[in-house]
C-alpha positions as CSV (number, residue, x, y, z in Angstrom):
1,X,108.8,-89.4,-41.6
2,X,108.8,-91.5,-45.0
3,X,106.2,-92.6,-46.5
4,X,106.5,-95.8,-46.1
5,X,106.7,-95.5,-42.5
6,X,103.5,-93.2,-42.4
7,X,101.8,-96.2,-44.5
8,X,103.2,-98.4,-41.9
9,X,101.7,-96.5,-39.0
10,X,98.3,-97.0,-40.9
11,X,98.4,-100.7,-41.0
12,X,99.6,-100.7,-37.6
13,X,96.0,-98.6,-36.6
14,X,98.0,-96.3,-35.0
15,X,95.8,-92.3,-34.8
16,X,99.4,-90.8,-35.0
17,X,99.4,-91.4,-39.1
18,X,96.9,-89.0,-39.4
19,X,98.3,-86.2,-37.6
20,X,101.9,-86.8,-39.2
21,X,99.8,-87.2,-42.5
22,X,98.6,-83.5,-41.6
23,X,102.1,-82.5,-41.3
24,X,103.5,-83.8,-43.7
25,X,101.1,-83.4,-46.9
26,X,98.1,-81.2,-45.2
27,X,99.1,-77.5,-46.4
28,X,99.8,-79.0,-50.5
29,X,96.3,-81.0,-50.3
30,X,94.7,-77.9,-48.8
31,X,96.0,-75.8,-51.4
32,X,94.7,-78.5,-54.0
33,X,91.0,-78.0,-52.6
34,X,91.4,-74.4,-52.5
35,X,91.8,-74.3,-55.9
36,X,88.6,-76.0,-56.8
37,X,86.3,-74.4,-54.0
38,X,86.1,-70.5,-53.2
39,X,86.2,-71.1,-49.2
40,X,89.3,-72.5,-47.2
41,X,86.6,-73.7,-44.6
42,X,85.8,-76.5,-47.4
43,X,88.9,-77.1,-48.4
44,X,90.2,-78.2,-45.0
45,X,87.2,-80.1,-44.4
46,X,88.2,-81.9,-47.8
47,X,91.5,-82.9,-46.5
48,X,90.2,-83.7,-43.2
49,X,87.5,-86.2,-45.4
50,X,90.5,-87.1,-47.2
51,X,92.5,-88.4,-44.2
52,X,89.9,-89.9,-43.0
53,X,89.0,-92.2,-45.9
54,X,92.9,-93.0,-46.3
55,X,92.4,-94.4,-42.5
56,X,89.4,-96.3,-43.6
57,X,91.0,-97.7,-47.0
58,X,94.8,-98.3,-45.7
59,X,94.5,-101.2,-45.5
60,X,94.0,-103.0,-47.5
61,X,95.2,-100.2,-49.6
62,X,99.4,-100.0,-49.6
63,X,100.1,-96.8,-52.0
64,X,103.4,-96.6,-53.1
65,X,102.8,-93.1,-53.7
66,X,101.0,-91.2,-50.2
67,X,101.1,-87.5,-51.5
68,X,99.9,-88.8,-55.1
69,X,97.2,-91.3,-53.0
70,X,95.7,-88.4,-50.1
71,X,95.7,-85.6,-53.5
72,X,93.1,-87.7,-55.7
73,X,91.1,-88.4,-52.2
74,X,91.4,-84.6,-51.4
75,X,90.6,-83.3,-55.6
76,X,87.7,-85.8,-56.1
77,X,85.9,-84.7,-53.3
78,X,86.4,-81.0,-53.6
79,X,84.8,-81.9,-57.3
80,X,82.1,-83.7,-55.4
81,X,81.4,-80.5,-52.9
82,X,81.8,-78.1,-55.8
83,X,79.3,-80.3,-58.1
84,X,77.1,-80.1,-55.1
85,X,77.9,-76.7,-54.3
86,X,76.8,-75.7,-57.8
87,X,74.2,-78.0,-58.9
88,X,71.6,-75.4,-59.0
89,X,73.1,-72.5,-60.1
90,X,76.3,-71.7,-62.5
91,X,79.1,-69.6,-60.7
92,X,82.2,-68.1,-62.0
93,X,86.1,-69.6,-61.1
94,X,88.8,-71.7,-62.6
95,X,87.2,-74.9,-61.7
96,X,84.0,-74.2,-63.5
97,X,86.0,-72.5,-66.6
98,X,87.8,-75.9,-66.9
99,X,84.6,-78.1,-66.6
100,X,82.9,-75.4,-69.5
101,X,86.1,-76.4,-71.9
102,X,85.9,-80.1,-71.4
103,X,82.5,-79.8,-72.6
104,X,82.6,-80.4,-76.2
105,X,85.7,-82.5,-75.6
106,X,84.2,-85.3,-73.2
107,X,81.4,-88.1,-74.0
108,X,78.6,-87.5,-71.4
109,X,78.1,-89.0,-68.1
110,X,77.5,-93.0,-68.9
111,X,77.7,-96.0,-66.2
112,X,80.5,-96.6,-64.2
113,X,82.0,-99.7,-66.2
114,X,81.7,-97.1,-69.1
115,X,84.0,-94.8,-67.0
116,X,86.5,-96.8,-66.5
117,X,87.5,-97.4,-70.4
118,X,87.2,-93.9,-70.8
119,X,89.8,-93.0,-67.9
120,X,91.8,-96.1,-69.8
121,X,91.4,-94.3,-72.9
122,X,92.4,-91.2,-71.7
123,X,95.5,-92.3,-69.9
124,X,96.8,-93.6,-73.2
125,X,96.2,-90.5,-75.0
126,X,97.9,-88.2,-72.5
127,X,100.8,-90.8,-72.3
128,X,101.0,-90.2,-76.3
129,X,101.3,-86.5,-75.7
130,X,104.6,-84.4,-75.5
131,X,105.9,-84.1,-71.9
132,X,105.3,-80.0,-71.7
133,X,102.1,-80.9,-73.9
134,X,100.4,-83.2,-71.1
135,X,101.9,-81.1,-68.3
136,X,100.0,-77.9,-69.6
137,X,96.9,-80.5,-69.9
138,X,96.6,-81.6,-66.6
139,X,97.9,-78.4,-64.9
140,X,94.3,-77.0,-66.7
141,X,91.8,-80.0,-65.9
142,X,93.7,-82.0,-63.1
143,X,95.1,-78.5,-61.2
144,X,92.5,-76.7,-62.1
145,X,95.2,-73.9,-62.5
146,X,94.4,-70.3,-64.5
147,X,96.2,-69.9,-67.2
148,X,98.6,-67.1,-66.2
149,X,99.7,-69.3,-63.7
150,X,100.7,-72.5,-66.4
151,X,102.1,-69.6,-68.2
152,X,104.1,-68.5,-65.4
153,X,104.7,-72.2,-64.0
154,X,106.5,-73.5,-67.5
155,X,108.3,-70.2,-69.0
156,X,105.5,-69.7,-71.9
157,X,103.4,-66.9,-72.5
158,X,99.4,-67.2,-72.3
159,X,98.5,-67.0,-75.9
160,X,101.1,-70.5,-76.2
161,X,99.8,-72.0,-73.5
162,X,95.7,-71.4,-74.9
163,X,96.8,-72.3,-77.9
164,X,98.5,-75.7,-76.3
165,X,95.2,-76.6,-74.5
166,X,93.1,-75.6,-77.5
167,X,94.8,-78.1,-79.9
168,X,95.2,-80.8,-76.9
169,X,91.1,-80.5,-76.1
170,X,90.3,-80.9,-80.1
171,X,93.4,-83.6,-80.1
172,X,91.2,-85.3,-77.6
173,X,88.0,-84.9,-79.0
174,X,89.7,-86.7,-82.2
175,X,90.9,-89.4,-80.4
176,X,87.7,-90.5,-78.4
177,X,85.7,-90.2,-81.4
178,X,88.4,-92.6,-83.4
179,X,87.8,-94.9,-80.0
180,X,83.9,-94.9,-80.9
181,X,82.8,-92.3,-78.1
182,X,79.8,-90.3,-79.5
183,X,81.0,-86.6,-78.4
């Protein structure tokens, strides 16, 4: 079924877009919440969340993208379990590697008007960046991916690809300071 057709089914309120949703796009949204939380228990409960907002927001949503719409539901809240998960205490795994490197890259938490220039300033700086550039980028901090496996994924070894996300983070640090944010 195309996606336009699953869409369809959603603003006809029909239940069977969910299950062919599941089908369809269930095992690669999984995988993208296994990635962020250490138990496949939370990460199909994160797609199951995931198709259930997508029922509640479609419509008046009409994505022109489905997989690209159901994998940011499904990634922001497995962050949101694993900020929850790990409030209190500071575990290992990618997902908190990735957040430890954005550290000194990223302006603190501000209000939500303030978050949406930064995501405006981001998009034009990774739209600035070399194609294998911004896909090593946001393999690391979108994928949460290890670096063996960006390595592995685009041909290059891991000392290129560290070195890649070292000069893109202090790239980025540049930037946002040049746009005014206080890093």
């Amino acid at each position: 079924m195309e996606d336009s057709e699953l869409v369809s089914l959603f603003w006809e309120r029909k239940e069977e877009a969910i299950s062919a949703c599941s089908a369809r796009y269930g095992t690669m949204c999984r995988e993208a919440a296994g990635r962020i939380l250490s138990s496949p228990e939370d990460a199909e409960e994160c797609v199951s969340d995931a198709l259930l907002r997508a029922w509640n927001a479609i419509p008046p949503d009409r994505p022109g993208n489905l997989a690209a719409y159901l994998l940011k539901i499904t990634r922001n809240l497995a962050l949101d379990r694993w900020r929850k998960q790990h409030r209190q205490k500071r575990l290992g795994g990618e997902t908190a590697l990735c957040l430890e490197e954005l550290e000194d890259t990223l302006p603190g938490e501000d209000a939500p008007a303030d978050r949406v220039v930064l995501k405006d300033s981001l998009n034009r700086f990774l739209r600035g960046l070399p194609d294998e550039q911004r896909t090593i980028f946001l393999l690391r901090f979108w994928h949460f991916l290890p670096v063996k496996e960006i390595a592995r994924r685009t041909g290059r070894s891991t000392a290129m690809v560290k070195s890649t996300l070292r000069r893109t983070r202090e790239a980025l640090r540049d930037y946002l300071m040049k746009e005014g944010y206080d890093i």
